[in-house]
C-alpha positions in Angstrom: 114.3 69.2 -45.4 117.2 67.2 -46.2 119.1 69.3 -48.0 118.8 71.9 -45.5 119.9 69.6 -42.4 122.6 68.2 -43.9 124.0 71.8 -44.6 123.4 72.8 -40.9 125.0 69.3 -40.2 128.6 70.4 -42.1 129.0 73.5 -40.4 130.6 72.1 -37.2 132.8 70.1 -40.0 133.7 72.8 -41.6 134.7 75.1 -39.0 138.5 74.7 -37.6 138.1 75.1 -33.9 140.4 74.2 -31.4 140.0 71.3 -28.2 138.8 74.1 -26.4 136.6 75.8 -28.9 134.9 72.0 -29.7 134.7 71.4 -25.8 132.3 74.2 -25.5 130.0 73.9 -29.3 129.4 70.1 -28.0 128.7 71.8 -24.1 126.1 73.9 -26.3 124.7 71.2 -28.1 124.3 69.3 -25.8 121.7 72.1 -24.3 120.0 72.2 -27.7 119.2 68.4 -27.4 118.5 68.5 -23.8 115.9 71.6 -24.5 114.4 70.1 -27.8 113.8 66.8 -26.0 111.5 68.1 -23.4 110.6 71.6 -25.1 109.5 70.6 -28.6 108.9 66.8 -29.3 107.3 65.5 -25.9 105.3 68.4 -26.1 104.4 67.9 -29.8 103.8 64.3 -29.1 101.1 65.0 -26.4 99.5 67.7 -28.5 98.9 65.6 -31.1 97.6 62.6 -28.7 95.2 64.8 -27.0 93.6 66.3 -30.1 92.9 62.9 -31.6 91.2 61.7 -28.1 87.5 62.3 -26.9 87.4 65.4 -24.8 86.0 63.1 -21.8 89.0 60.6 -21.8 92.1 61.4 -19.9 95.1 62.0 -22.3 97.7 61.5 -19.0 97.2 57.4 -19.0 98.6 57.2 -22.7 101.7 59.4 -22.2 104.0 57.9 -20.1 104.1 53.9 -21.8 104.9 55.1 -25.3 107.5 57.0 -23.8 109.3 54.4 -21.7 109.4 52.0 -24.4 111.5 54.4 -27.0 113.7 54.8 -24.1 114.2 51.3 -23.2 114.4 50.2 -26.8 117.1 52.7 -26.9 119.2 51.2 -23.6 118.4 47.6 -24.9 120.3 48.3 -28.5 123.4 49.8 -26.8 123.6 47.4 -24.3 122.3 44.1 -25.5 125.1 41.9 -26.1 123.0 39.6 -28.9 122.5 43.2 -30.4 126.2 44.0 -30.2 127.4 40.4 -31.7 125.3 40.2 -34.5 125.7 44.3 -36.0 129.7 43.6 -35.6 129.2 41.2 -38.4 129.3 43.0 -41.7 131.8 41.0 -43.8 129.1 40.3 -46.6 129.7 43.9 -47.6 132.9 44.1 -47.7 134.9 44.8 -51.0 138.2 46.4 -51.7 139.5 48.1 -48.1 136.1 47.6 -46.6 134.6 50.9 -46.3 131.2 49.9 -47.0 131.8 47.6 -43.4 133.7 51.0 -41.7 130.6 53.0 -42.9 127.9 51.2 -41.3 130.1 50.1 -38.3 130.7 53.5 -37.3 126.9 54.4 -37.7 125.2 51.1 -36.0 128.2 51.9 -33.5 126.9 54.9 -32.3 123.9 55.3 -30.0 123.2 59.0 -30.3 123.3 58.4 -34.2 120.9 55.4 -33.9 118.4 57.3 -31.4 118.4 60.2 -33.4 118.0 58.1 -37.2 115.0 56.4 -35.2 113.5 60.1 -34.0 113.9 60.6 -37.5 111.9 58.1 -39.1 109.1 58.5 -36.8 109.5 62.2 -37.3 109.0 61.1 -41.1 106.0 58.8 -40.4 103.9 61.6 -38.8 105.1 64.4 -41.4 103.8 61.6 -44.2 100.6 60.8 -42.9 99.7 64.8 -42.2 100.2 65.3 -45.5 97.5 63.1 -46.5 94.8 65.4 -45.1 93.4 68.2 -46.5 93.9 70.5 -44.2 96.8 73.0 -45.0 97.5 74.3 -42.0 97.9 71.1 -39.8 100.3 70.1 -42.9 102.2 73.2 -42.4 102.2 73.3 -38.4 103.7 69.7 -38.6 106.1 70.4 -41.2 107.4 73.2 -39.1 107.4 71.5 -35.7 109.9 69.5 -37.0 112.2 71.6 -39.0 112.2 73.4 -35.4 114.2 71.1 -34.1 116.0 68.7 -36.5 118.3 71.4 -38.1 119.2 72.1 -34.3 119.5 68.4 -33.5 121.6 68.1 -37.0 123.8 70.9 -35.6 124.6 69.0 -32.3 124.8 65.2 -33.6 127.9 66.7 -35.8 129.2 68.4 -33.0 129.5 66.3 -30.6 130.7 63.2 -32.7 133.4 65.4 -33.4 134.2 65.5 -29.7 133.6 61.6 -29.9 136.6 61.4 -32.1 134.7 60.2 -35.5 136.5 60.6 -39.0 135.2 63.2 -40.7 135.2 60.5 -43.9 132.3 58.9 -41.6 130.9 61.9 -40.1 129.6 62.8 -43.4 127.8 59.2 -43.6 126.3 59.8 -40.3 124.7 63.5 -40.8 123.3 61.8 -44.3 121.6 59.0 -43.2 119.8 61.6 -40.6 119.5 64.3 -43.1 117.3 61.3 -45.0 115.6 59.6 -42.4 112.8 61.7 -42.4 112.0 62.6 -46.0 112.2 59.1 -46.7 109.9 57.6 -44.5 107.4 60.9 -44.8 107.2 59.7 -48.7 107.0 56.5 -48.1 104.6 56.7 -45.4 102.5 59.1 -48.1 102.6 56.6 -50.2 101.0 54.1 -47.5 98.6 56.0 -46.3 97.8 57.1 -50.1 96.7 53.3 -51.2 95.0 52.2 -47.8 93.2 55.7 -47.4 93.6 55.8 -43.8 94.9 58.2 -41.1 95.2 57.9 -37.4 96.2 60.7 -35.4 96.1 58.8 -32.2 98.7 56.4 -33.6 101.2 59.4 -34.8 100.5 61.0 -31.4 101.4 57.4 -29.6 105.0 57.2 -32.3 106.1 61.0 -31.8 105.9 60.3 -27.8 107.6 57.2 -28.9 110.3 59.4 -30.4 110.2 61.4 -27.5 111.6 58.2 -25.4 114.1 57.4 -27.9 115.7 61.2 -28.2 115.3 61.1 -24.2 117.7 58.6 -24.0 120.3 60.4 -26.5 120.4 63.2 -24.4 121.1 60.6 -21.5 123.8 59.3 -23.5 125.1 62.7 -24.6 125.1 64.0 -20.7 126.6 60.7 -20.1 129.5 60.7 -22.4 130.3 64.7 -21.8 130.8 64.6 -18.1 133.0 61.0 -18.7 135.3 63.3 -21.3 134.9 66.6 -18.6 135.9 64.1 -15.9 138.8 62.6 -17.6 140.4 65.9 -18.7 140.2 67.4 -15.4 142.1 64.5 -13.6 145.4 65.4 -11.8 148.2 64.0 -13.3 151.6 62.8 -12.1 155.0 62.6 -13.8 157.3 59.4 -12.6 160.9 58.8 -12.5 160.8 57.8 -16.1 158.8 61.2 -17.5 155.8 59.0 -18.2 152.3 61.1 -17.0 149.9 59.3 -15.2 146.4 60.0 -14.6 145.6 59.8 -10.6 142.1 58.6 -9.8 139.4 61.6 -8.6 138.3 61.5 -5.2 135.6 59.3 -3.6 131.9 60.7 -4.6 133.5 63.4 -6.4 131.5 65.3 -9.5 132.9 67.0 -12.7 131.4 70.2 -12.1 131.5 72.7 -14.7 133.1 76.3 -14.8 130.6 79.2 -15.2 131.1 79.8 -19.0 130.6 76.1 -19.4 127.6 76.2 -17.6 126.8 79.2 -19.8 126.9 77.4 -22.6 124.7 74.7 -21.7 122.2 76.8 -20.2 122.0 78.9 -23.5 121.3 75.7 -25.5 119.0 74.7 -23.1 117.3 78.6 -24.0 117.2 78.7 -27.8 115.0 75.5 -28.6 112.7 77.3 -25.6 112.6 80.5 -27.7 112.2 78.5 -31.1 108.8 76.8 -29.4 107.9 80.0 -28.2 108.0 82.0 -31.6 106.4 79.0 -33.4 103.2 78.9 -30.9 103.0 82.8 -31.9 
């Protein structure tokens, strides 16, 4: 598993597109995350929930909490100011030109890297404590729920840090910490669950809607940040006396709409995790 999604994590690296080329892969992943988000893992999430919980108890009162909090754990990292002052400070790792301080600046820098590392690990806890049943199906069905949509997500975290701008140096520290993030905590959670013989399936239901909240959020971000840049590049621009160009603010209540093979794009991202669950459930 994370061998595999850090290879579908280089291909955006490795592929020499052009501004306008980029623009539209990150429009496209963009779709994948939005569609995977509320497709796949909220979906999984409840599934799981409802199949640990007597049949007379009403699944609906323990979706909607688990959820809110991944999300607002999410909004309270990128925008706590505590949070931002004390992950600026890394100069106990520095040596020679710093990189180890660049590396994990860059990644504790970016939100949709966080929420996604996060997804991850949760991702990782459920896969781990499956695994310590003995039945082989549920093992595999899990297993494959979440290859279905991290090699996707991998896809789309590269792709649109690219837009963002990100070295590729960097860029290959950010698609391996979330290539990792789930193997490690699936063995390690194993290993847990291995000594304490104990599995919940209410609790993994409760972290993957969790999850759910926190990869809600990234796609916030993500829709966020990609009609900011849409915005920005579609400003009119002036040219003064001196030759300088000058960006001239949009109009009041004005929205960065999209042109039809932009919206195109999106929509078909939004499709393929769609057609992913569908084939999966069959």
């Amino acid at each position: 598993m994370g061998a595999s999604t850090f290879g579908v994590g280089l291909i955006p690296l490795k592929l020499n597109l052009s501004k306008l080329q980029l623009n539209n892969m990150s429009l496209f992943s963009m779709g994948i995350l939005i569609g995977t988000s509320i497709v796949i893992i909220l979906p999984e999430g409840v599934e799981m929930l409802s199949g640990s919980l007597d049949k007379k108890e009403e699944v609906s009162k323990y979706i909607g909490l688990p959820i809110l909090i991944g999300f607002v754990l999410m909004f309270v990292l990128e925008n706590s100011p505590v949070i931002s002052y004390i992950g600026g400070d890394y100069s106990f790792l520095e040596y020679g030109n710093g990189t180890n301080t660049n590396i994990i600046k860059s990644i504790t820098g970016s939100s949709i890297t966080i929420g996604l590392v996060v997804h991850g690990l949760v991702d990782g806890i459920s896969l781990g404590s499956s695994f310590s049943k003995n039945e082989q199906m549920f093992k595999l069905l899990i297993f494959l729920a979440i290859i279905v949509h991290k090699l996707p997500t991998a896809f789309s975290l590269v792709s649109i840090l690219i837009h963002e701008g990100i070295n590729d140096d960097l860029l290959y520290w950010h698609i391996f910490v979330f290539a990792m993030s789930t193997p490690i905590a699936s063995l390690v959670t194993f290993a847990i669950v291995a000594i304490i013989h104990k599995d919940n399936e209410f609790i993994i239901g409760i972290l993957l809607l969790f999850s759910g909240g926190t990869f809600l959020y990234v796609v916030n971000h993500v829709i966020g940040e990609m009609f900011d840049n849409h915005k920005a590049e579609n400003l009119p621009v002036s040219v003064e006396s001196d030759g300088t160009y000058i960006s001239q603010p949009s109009a009041p209540h004005s929205h960065p709409s999209m042109n039809l093979s932009e919206l195109g794009l999106s929509l078909l991202g939004i499709v393929i995790p769609l057609i992913l669950s569908i084939t999966f459930h069959e």
